[in-house]
C-alpha positions as a Markdown table, in Angstrom:
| # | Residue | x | y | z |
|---|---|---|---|---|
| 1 | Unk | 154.9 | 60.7 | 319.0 |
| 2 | Unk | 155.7 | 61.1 | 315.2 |
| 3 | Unk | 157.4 | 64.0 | 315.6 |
| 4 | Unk | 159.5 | 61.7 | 318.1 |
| 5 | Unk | 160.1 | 59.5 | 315.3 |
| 6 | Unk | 160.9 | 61.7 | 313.0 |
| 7 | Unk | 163.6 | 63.8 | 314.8 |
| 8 | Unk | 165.5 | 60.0 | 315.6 |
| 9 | Unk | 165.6 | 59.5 | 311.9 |
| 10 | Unk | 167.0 | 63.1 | 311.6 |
| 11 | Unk | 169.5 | 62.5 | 313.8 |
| 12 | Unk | 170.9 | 59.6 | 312.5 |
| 13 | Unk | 171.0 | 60.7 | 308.8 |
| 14 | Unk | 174.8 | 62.3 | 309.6 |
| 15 | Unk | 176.7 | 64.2 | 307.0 |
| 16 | Unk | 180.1 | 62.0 | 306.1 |
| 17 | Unk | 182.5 | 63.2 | 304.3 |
| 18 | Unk | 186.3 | 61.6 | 303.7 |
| 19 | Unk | 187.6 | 59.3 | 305.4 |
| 20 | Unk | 185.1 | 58.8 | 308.0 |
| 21 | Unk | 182.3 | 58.1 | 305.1 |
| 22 | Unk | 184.7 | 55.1 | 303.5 |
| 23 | Unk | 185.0 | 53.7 | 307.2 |
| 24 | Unk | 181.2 | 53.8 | 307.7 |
| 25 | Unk | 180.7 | 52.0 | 304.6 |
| 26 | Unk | 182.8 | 49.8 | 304.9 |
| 27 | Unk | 181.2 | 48.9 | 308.2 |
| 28 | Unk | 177.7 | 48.8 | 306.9 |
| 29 | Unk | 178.4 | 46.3 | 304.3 |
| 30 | Unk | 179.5 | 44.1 | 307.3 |
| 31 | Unk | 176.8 | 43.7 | 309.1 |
| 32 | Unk | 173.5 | 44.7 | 310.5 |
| 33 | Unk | 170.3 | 44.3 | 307.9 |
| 34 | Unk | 168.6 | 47.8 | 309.6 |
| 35 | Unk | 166.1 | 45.4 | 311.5 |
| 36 | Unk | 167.6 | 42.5 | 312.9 |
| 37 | Unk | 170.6 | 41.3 | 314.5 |
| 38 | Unk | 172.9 | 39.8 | 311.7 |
| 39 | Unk | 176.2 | 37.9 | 312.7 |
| 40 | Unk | 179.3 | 39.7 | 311.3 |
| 41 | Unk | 182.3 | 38.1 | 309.7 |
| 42 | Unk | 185.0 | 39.0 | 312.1 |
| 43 | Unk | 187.2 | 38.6 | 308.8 |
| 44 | Unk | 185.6 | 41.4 | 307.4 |
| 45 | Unk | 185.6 | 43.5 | 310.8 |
| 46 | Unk | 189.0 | 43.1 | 311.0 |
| 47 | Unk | 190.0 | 43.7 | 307.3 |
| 48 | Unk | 188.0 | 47.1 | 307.6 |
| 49 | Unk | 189.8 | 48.0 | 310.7 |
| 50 | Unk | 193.2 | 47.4 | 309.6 |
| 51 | Unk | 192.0 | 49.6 | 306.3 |
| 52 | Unk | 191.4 | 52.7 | 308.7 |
| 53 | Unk | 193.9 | 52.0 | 311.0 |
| 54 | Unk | 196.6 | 52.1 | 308.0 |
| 55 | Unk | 194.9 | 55.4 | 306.2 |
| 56 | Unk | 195.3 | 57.1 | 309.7 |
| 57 | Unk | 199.1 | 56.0 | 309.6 |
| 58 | Unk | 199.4 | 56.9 | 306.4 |
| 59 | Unk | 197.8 | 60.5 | 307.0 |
| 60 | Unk | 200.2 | 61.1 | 310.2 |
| 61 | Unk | 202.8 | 60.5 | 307.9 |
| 62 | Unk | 202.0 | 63.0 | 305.6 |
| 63 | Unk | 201.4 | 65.5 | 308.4 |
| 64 | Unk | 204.8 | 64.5 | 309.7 |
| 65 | Unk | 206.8 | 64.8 | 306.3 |
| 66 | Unk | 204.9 | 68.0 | 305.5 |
| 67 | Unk | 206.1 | 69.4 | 308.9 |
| 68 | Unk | 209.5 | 68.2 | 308.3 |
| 69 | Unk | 209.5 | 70.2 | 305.1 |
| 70 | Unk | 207.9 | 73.4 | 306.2 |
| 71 | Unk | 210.3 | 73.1 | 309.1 |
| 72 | Unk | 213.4 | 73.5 | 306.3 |
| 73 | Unk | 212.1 | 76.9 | 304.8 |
| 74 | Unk | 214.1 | 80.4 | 306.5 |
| 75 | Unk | 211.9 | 82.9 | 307.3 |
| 76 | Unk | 213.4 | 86.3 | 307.7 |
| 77 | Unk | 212.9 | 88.0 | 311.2 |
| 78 | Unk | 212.7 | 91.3 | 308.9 |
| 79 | Unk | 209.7 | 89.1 | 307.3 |
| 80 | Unk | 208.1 | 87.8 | 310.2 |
| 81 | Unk | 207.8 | 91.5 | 311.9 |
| 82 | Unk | 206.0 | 92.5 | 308.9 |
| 83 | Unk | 203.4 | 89.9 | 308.0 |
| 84 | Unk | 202.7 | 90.0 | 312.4 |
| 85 | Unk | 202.1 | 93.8 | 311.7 |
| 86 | Unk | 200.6 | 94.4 | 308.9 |
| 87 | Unk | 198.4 | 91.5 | 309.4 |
| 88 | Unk | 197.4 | 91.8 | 313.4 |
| 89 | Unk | 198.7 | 87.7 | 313.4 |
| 90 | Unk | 200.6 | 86.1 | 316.3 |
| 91 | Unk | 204.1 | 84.9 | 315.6 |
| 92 | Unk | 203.2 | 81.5 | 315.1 |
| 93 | Unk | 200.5 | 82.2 | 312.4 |
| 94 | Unk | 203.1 | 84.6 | 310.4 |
| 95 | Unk | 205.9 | 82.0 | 310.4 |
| 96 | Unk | 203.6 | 79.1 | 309.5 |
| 97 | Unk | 201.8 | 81.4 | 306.9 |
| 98 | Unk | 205.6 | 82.3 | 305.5 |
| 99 | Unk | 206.8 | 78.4 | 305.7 |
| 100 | Unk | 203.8 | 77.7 | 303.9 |
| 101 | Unk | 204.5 | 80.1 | 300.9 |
| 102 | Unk | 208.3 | 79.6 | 301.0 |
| 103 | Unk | 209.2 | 82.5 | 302.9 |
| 104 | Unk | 208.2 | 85.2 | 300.5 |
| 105 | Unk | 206.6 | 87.8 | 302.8 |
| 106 | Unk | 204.7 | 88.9 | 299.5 |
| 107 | Unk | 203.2 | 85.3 | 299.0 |
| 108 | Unk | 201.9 | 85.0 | 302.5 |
| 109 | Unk | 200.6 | 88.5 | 302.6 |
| 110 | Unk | 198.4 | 88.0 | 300.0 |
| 111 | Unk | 197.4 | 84.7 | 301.1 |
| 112 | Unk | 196.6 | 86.1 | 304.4 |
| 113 | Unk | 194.5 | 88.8 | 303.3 |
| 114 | Unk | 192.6 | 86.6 | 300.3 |
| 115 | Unk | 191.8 | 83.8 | 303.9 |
């Protein structure tokens, strides 16, 4: 029975990192006092909500514009052939591994073999 007891508190001690550790304490501090129930203020709720709701926004974002700019680099077919077989990649690992380093086949080889 302790050992019962022991592996539920295990299990609900969860590593957070992030994002998702700002959320959860931000949630924490609105409600719930570990033992009993505790009305939340729906202010608060919805304040934390919007807070996540607007970092994931702002995170797709950044994806997006990142994407937008690798998409502008020109990657050499010459380039591509090499990194896919020197390096035993696919195509689409070489040309995001080129994007990513500008298109020097040098840069990205290096990078591949220091990952």
């Amino acid at each position: 029975m302790a050992d019962d007891a022991e592996e539920l508190e295990v299990e609900d001690e969860v590593v957070r990192k992030g994002d998702d550790a700002k959320a959860h304490k931000e949630l924490n501090k609105l409600g719930g006092d570990a033992g009993g129930e505790k009305e939340m203020d729906t202010g608060k709720a919805q304040n934390a909500l919007s807070k996540l709701a607007s970092a994931q926004e702002a995170e797709a974002k950044a994806k997006a514009e990142r994407e937008k700019e690798l998409s502008k680099v020109k990657v050499s077919a010459a380039d591509l052939q090499l990194v896919m077989s020197e390096m035993e990649v696919d195509e689409a690992r070489a040309d995001r591994v080129l994007r990513e380093n500008g298109g020097d086949a040098t840069a990205a080889l290096r990078f591949l073999v220091n990952a």
